[in-house]
C-alpha positions in Angstrom: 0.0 0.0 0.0 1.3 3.3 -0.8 1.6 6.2 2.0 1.5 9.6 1.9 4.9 11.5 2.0 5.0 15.0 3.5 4.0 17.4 6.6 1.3 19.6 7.4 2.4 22.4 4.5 2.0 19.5 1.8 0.3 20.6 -1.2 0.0 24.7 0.1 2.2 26.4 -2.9 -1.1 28.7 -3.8 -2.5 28.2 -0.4 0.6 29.6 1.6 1.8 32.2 -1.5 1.8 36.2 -0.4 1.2 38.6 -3.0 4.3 39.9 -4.3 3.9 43.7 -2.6 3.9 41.6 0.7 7.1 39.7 0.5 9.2 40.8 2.6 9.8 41.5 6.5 6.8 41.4 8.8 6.1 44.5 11.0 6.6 44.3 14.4 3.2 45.5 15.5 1.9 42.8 13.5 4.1 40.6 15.7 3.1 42.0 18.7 -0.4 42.6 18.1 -3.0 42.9 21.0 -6.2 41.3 20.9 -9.4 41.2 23.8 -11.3 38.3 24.7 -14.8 37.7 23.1 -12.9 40.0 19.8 -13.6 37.9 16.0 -10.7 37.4 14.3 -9.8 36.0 10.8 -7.6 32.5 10.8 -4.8 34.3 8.2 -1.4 32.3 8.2 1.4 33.9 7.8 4.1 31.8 5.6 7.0 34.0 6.9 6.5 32.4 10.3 6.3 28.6 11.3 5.5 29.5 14.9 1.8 28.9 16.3 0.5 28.2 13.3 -3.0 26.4 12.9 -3.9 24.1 10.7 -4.2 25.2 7.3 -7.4 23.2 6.8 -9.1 26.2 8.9 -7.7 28.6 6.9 -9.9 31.9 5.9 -12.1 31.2 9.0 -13.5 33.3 11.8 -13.1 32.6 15.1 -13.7 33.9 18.6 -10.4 34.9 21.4 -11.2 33.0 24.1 -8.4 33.2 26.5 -4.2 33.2 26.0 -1.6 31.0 26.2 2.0 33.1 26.6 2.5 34.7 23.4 -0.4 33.0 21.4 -4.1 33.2 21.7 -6.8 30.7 22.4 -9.5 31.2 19.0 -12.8 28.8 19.0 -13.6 28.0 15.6 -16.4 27.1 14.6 -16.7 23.7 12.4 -19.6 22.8 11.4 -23.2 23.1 12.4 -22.5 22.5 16.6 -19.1 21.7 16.7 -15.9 24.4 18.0 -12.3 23.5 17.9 -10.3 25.4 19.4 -6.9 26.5 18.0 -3.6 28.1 20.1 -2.4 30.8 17.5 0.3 33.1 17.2 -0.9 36.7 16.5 0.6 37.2 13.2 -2.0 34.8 12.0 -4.8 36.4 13.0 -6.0 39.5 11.6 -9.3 41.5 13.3 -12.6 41.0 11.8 
């Protein structure tokens, strides 16, 4: 039987692209961005940077800051009709709604 071969970035060369006026360094209040609980906020991954990233299969999604985690941010999303998952993201992915 064959397996699959690769990670959680397999198959994201359109997915995880950046238009080409974006390439480049990220700001730092981007990096260090503050968010509230209860605030929406837009799953947006940021290819530059590996750390707390979700995964990509939630990508484009809105979630709900529910708490935080050192540098990273707890954000229910909602999958599905009932059913949240809930993600610990870096705030260079996320992007207010």
């Amino acid at each position: 039987m064959v397996q699959r071969v690769g990670g959680a970035r397999r198959k994201t060369r359109t997915k995880m692209k950046k238009p080409i006026r974006k390439k480049g360094k990220i700001s730092i209040s981007k990096y260090f961005a503050v968010y509230k609980e209860g605030e929406k906020v837009l799953l947006n991954a940021e290819p530059a940077v590996q750390k707390g990233i979700y995964s990509l299969r939630e990508h484009g999604r809105l979630g709900v800051i529910t708490g935080k985690r050192g540098a990273c941010y707890l954000v229910d999303v909602k999958v599905g009709n009932t059913k949240t998952k809930q993600f610990i993201v870096h705030p260079v992915h996320l992007k207010k709604a």
